[in-house]
C-alpha positions in Angstrom: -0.7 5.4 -31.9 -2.1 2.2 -29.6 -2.3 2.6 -26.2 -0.9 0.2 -23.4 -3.6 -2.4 -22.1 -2.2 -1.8 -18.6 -3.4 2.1 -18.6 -7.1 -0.4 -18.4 -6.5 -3.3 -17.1 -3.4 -4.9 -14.5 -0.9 -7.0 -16.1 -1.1 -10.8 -15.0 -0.4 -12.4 -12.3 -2.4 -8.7 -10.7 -5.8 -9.9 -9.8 -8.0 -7.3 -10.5 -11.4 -8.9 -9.4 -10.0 -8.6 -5.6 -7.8 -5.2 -5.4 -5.0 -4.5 -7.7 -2.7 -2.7 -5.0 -2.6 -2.1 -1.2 -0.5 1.1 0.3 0.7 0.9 3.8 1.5 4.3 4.8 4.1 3.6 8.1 4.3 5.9 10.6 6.3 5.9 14.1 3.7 6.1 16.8 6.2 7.4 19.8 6.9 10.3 17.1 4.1 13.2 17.6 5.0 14.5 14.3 4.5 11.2 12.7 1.0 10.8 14.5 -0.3 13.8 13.3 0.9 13.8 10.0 -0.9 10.1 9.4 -4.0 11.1 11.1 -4.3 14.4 9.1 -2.9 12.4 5.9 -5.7 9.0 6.5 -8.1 12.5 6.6 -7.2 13.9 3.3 -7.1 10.3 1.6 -10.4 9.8 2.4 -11.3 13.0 1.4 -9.5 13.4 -1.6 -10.0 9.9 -2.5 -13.4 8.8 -1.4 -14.0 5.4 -3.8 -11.1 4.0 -2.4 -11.2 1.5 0.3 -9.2 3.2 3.3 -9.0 1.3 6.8 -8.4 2.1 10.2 -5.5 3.7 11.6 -3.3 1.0 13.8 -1.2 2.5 16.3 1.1 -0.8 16.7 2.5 -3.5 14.8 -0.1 -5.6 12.8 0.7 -8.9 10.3 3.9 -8.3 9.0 3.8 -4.8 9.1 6.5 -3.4 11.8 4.9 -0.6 13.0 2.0 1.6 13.1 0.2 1.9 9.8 -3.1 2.2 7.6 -3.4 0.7 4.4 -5.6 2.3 1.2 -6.4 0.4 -1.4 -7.0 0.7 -5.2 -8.5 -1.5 -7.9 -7.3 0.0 -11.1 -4.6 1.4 -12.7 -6.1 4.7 -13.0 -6.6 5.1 -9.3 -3.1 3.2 -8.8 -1.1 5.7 -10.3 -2.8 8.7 -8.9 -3.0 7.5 -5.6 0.5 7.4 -6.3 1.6 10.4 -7.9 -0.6 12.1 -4.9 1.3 10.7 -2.3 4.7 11.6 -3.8 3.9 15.0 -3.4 1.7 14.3 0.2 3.2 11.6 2.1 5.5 14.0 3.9 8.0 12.2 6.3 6.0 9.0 6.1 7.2 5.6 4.5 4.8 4.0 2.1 5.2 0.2 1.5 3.2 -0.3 -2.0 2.4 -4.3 -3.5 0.3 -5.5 -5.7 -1.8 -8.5 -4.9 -1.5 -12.2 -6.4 -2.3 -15.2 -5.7 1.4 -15.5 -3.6 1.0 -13.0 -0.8 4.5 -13.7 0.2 5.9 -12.7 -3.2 3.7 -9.9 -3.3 5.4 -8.4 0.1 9.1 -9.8 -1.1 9.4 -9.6 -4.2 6.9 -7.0 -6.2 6.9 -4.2 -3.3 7.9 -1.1 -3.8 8.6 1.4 -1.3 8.4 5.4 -1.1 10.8 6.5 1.5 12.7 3.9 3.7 12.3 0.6 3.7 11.1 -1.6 6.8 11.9 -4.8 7.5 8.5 -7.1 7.6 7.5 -9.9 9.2 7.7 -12.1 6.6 7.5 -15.5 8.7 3.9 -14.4 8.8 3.5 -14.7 4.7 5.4 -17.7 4.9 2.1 -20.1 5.0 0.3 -17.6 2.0 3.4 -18.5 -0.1 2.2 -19.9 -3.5 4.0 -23.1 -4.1 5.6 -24.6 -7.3 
């Protein structure tokens, strides 16, 4: 039996040569239990994780992102899904906003996102001027 191509490499329009998929892991910054669970959570990604690019914890609104927030990324499928599968079991009572990247940032944040948890509404007037046109 033949295997997927995707278990390798992202389907189109994923660019790969850049990152495959960013996860914003959301957190409430006026809620102490949602401060220390990201902190202690950004910890363990790096730890558990260390080849993946993770970036600074923001304790306010940034881009379109509503609310406090750090974002991992991941540049293969491999580390896609198992970043993923590990914050199913780890997030704990944090939201995670998950997209791929394209060449339409807009799209990617509208359209292909996926969420663990609850939703939040973004600041999409922000990705208005990355929007790919026809």
């Amino acid at each position: 039996m033949s295997r997927s191509s995707a278990y390798e490499t992202f389907p189109s329009p994923i660019i790969s040569s850049r990152n495959g998929f960013d996860f914003h892991v959301y957190f409430m910054p006026s809620n102490p239990v949602h401060v220390k669970h990201a902190t202690e959570l950004h910890a363990r990604i790096h730890q558990e994780f260390p080849e993946l690019p993770i970036y600074r914890i923001w304790d306010r609104p940034i881009g379109p992102h509503p609310t406090a927030m750090f974002e991992v990324q991941t540049m293969t499928p491999h580390q896609t899904g198992a970043l993923f599968s590990w914050l199913v079991v780890n997030r704990g009572p944090l939201d995670v906003l998950v997209h791929p990247n394209t060449d339409d940032t807009y799209r990617d944040h509208a359209e292909l996102a996926t969420w663990m948890g609850n939703p939040w509404p973004l600041n999409m007037e922000i990705l208005k001027a990355h929007q790919a046109r026809p």
